[in-house]
KOLTILUM-721213 format. One record per residue: x, y, z of N, C-alpha, C in turn. Coordinates in steps of 0.1 Angstrom, whole numbers, padded with zeros to 4 digits, always signed. Layout:
N
XYZXYZXYZ
...
***
This chain:
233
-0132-0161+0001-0141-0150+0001-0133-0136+0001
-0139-0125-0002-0135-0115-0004-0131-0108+0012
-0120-0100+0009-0123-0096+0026-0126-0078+0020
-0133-0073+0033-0135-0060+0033-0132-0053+0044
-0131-0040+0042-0127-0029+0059-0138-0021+0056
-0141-0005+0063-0148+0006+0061-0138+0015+0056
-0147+0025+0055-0142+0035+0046-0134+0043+0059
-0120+0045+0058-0117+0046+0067-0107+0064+0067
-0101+0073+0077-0093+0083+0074-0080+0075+0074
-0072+0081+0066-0059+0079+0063-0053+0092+0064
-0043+0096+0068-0033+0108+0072-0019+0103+0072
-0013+0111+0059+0001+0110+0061+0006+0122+0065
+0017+0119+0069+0033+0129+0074+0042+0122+0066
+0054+0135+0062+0069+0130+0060+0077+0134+0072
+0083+0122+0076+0094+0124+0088+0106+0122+0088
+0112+0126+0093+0126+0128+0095+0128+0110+0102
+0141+0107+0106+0140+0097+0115+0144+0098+0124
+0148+0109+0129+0142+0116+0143+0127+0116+0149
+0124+0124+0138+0106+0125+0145+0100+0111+0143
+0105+0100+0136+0098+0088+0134+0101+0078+0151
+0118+0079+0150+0117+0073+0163+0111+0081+0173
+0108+0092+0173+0102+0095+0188+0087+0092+0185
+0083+0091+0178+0069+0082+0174+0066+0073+0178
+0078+0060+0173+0078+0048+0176+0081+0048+0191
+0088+0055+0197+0091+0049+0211+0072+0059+0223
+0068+0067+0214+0056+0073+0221+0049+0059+0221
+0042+0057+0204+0037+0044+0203+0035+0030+0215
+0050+0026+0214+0053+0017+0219+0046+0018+0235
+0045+0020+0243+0035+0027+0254+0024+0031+0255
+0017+0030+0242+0003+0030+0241-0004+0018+0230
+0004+0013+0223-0001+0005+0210+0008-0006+0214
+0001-0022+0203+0009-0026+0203+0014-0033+0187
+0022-0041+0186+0031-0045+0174+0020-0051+0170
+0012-0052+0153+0005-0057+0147+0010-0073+0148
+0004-0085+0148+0008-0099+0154+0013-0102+0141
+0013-0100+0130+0021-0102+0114+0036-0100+0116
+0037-0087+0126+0049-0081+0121+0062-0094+0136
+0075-0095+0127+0082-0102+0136+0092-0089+0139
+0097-0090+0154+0101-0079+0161+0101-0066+0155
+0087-0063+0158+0080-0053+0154+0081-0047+0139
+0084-0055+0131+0084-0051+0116+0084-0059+0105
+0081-0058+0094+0080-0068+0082+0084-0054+0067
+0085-0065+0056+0087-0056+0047+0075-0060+0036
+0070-0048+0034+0059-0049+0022+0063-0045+0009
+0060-0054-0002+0063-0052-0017+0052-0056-0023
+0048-0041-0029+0030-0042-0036+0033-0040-0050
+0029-0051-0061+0028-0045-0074+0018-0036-0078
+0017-0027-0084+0007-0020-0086+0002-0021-0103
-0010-0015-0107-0016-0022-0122-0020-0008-0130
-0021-0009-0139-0026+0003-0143-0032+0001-0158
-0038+0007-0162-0042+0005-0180-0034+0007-0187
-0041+0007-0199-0029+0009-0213-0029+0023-0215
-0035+0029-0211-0036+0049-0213-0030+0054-0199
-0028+0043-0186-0024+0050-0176-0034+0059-0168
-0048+0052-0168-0059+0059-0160-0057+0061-0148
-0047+0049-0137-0050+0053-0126-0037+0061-0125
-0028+0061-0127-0012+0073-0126-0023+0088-0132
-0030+0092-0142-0035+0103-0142-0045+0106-0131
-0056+0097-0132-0065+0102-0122-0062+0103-0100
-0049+0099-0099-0039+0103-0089-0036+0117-0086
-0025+0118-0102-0023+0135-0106-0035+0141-0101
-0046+0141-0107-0056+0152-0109-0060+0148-0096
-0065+0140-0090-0071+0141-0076-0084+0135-0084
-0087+0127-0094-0104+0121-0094-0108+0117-0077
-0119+0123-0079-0128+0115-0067-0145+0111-0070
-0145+0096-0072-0135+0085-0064-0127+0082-0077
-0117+0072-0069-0108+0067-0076-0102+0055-0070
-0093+0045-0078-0092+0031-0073-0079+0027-0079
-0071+0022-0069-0058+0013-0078-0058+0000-0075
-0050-0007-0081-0050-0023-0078-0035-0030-0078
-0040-0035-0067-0022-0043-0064-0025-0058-0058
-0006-0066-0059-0006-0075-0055+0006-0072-0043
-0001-0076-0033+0011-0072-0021+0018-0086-0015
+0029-0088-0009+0030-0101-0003+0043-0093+0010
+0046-0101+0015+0056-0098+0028+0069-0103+0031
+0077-0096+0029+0091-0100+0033+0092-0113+0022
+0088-0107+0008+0092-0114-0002+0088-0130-0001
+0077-0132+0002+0073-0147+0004+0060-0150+0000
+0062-0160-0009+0048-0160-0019+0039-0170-0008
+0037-0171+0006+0028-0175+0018+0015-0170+0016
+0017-0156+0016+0003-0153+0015+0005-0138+0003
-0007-0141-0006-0003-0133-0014-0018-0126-0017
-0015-0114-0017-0031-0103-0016-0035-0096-0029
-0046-0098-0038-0048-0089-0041-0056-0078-0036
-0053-0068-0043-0063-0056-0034-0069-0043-0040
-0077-0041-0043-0085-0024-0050-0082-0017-0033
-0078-0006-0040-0078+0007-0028-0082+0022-0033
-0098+0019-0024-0109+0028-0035-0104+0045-0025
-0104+0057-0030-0102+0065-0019-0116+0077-0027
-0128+0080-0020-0133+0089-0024-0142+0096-0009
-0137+0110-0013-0145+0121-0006-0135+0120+0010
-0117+0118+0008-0111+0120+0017-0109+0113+0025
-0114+0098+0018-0113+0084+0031-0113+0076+0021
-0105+0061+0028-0100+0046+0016-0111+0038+0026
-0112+0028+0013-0114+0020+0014-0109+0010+0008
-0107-0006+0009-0100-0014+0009-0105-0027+0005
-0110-0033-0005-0114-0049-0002-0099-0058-0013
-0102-0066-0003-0090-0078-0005-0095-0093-0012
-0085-0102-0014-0088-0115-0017-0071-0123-0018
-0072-0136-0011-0064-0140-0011-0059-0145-0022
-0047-0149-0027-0047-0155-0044-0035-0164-0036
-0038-0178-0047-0030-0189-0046-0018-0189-0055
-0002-0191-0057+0008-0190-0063+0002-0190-0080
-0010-0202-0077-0006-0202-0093-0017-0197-0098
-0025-0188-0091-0035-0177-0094-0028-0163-0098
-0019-0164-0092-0006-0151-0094-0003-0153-0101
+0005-0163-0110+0012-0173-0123-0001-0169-0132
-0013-0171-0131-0020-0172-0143-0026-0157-0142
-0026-0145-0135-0027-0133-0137-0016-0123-0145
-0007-0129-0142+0006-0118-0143+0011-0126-0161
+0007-0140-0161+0011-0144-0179-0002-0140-0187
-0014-0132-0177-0027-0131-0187-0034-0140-0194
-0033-0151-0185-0042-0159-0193-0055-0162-0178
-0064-0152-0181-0075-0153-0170-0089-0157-0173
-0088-0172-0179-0099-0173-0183-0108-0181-0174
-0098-0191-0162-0102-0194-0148-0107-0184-0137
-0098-0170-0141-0099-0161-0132-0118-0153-0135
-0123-0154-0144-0132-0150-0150-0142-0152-0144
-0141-0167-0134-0153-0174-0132-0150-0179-0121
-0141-0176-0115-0138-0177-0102-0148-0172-0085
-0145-0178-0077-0160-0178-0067-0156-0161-0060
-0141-0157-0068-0137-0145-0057-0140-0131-0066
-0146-0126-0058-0151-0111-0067-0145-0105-0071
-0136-0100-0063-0127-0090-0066-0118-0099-0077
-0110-0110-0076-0102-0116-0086-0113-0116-0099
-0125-0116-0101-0129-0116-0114-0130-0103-0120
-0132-0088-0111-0133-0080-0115-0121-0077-0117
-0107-0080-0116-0094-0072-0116-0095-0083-0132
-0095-0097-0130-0095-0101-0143-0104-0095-0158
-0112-0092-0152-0122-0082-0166-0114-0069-0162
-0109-0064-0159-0098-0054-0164-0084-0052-0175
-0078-0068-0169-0073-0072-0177-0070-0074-0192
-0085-0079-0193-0090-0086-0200-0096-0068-0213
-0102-0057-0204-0107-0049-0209-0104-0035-0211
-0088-0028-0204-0086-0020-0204-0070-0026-0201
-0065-0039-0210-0056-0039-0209-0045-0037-0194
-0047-0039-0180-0045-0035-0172-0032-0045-0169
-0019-0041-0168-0006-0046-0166+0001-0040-0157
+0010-0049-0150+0021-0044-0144+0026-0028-0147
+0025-0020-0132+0033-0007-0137+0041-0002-0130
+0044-0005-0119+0059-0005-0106+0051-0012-0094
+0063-0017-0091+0067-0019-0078+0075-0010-0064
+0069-0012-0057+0067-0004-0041+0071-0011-0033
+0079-0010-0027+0086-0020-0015+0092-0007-0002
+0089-0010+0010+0091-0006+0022+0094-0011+0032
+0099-0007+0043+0103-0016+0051+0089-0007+0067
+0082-0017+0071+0070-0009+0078+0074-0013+0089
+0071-0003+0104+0066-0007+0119+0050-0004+0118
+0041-0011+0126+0024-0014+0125+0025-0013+0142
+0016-0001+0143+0010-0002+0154-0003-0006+0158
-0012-0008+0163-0023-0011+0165-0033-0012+0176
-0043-0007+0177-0052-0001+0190-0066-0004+0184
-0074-0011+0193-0085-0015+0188-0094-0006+0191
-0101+0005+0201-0110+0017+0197-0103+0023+0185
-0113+0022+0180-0115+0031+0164-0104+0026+0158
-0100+0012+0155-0099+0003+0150-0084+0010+0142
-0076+0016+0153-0063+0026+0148-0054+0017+0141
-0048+0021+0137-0037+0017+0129-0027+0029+0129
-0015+0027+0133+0000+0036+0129+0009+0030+0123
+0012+0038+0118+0022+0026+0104+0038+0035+0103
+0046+0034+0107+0059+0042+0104+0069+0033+0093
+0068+0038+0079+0075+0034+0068+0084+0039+0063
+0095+0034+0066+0111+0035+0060+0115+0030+0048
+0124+0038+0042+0131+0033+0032+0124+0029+0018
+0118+0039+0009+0107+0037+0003+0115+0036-0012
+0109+0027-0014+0120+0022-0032+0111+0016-0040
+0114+0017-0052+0107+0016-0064+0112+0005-0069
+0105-0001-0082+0117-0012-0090+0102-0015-0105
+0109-0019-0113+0096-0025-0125+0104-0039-0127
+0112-0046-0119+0115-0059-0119+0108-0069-0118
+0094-0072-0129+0082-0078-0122+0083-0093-0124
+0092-0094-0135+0095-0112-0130+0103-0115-0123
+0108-0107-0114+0116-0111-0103+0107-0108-0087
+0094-0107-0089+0084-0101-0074+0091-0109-0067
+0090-0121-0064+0094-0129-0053+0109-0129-0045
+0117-0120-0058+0129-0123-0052+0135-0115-0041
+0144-0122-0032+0145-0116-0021+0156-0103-0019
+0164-0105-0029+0167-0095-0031+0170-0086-0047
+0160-0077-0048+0148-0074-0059+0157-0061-0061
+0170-0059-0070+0173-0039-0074+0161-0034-0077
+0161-0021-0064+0156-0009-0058+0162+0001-0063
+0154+0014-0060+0159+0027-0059+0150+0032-0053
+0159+0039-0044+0149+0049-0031+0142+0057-0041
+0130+0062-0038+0120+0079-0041+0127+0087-0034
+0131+0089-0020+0126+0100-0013+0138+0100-0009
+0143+0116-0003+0160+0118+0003+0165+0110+0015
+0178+0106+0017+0183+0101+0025+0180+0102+0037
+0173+0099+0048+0166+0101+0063+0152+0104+0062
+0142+0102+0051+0130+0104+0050+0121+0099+0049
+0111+0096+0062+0107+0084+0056+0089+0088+0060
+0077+0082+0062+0065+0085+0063+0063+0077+0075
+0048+0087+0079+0038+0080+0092+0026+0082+0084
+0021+0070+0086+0006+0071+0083-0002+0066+0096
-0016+0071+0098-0027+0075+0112-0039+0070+0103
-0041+0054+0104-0057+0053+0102-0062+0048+0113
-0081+0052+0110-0090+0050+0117-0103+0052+0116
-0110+0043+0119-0123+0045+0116-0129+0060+0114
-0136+0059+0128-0143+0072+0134-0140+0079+0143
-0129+0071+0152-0123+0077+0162-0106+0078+0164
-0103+0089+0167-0088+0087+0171-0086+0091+0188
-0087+0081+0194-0084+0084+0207-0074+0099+0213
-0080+0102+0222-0073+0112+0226-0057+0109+0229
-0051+0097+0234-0039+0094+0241-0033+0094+0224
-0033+0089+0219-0027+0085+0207-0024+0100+0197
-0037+0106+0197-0035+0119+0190-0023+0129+0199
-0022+0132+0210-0017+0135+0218-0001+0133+0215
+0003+0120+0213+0013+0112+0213+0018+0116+0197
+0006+0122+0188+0014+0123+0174+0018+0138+0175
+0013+0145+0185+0021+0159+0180+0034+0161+0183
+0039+0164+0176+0050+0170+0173+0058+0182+0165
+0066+0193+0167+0067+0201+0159+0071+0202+0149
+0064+0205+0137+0072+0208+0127+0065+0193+0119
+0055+0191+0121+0048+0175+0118+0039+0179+0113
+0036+0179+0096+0031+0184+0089+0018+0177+0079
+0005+0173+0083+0000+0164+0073+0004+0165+0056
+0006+0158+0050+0005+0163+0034-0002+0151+0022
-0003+0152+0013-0009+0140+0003+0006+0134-0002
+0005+0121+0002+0012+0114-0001+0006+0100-0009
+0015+0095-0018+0008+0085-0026+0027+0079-0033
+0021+0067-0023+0041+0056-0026+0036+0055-0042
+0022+0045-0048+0025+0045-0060+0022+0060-0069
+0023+0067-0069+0024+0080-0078+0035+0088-0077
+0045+0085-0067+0058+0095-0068+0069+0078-0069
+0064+0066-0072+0076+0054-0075+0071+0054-0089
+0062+0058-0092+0063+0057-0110+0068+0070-0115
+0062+0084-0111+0066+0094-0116+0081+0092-0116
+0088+0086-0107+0104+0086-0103+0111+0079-0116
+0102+0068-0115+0109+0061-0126+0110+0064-0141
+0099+0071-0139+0098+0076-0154+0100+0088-0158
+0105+0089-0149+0112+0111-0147+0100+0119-0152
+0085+0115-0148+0075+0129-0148+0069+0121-0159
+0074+0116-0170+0066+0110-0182+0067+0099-0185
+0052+0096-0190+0046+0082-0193+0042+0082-0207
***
C-alpha cells in the first residue's frame, strides 16, 4: 500500500559544523535517534526524475506552487528497502506519499519497461509509471548525504542534521557502495532541517536558536543538478 504523511512545515538552515554540533549535542537531551538510524546515523542516496523538457528543475527555479518531484531513495546503499516517493510542496508546506518497491520493480523502472508497473495494486508506482511512459520522465542526479534524525513525537518533530552533501549521475551504479561524488556546498557546510506538523514544542525551538542561524530555501535536488550542469540544462 501506499504510505502517506500530512502536509507538513519544513525549515532549512545552512550550518557551519560548529553550529551543527552544538545542535546535535542540544538535541541529544531532548530527542531521540530515529530507530532506522545505527549510532545515530545512516546515509541517504535519492535518485531523483525529471521530464524530457526538465519541468521539475524549472518549476523549482521559479518557485511553482504547487509543485512535485520524484525519487527513488534507499540507505546506506542497500537495495533492503527501496522507496519510491513524490514530494508535493505547495503554499509553504511538503507533503510526502511513498511506496515500497521490490529489486526487480526498480530493475523494471529504471530499463523502462513499465508495463507491469501500469497495473500494479500501488498508486503511486502507477502514477510515476504513466509519467514515464508520458512525459518521458528519466533519471536526472543523484543526492547522497550522510544524515543524524532526530525525533519527538508531539507535533510529530523531526530534526535532521545533514552532512556532506554530494551529487553524482552514476545511475547504473545506485547500489554501489562506493558511488564517485562531488560535494555541492563548501568545505564545513552542511544543513539542518525542522519538520512538523502543527506544532513545534517550546523546548526544541528554544534549543534551535542560535546566532547567526539563518532560515533560507534550500532544495539538495536543485543546487546537485544546477552543479552538475554549471547552471545549464
Amino acid at each position: 500500500m501506499d504510505e502517506k504523511s500530512k502536509y507538513r512545515h519544513e525549515l532549512k538552515y545552512l550550518c557551519s559544523a560548529v553550529q551543527l554540533e552544538i545542535i546535535r549535542s542540544r538535541m541529544q537531551g531532548l530527542m531521540r535517534y530515529d530507530n532506522h538510524s545505527l549510532n545515530g546515523q545512516y546515509t541517504i542516496r535519492s535518485m531523483y526524475f525529471d521530464s524530457y523538457d526538465n519541468r521539475c528543475f524549472y518549476e523549482n527555479e521559479s518557485g511553482t506552487d504547487p509543485r512535485e518531484k520524484f525519487r527513488i531513495r534507499i540507505y546506506n546503499a542497500d537495495d533492503a528497502r527501496i522507496s519510491l516517493e513524490c514530494k508535493r510542496k505547495e503554499r509553504g508546506k511538503t507533503f510526502k506519499t511513498a511506496c515500497l518497491l521490490s529489486r526487480e520493480e526498480y530493475d523494471m523502472l529504471l530499463s523502462g519497461e513499465t508495463a507491469d508497473a501500469l497495473v500494479s495494486d500501488k498508486m503511486l508506482l502507477r502514477k510515476f509509471a504513466l509519467l514515464t511512459q508520458t512525459q518521458l520522465f528519466r533519471p536526472a542526479v543523484i543526492v547522497e548525504y550522510d544524515r543524524t534524525p532526530f525525533v519527538y513525537p508531539v507535533g510529530n518533530v523531526r530534526i535532521t542534521l545533514d552532512r556532506n552533501i554530494r551529487s553524482s549521475v552514476d545511475f547504473s551504479h545506485f547500489f554501489r557502495s562506493d558511488l564517485p561524488t562531488r560535494p555541492i556546498l563548501p568545505p564545513g557546510q552542511h544543513l539542518l532541517e525542522v519538520k512538523y506538523d502543527e506544532l513545534l514544542p517550546d523546548p526544541i525551538y528554544d534549543a534551535l536558536q542560535l546566532r547567526d542561524l539563518q532560515q533560507t530555501a534550500f532544495s539538495k535536488y536543485y543546487l546537485c543538478r544546477k552543479y552538475i550542469w554549471g547552471g545549464q540544462l
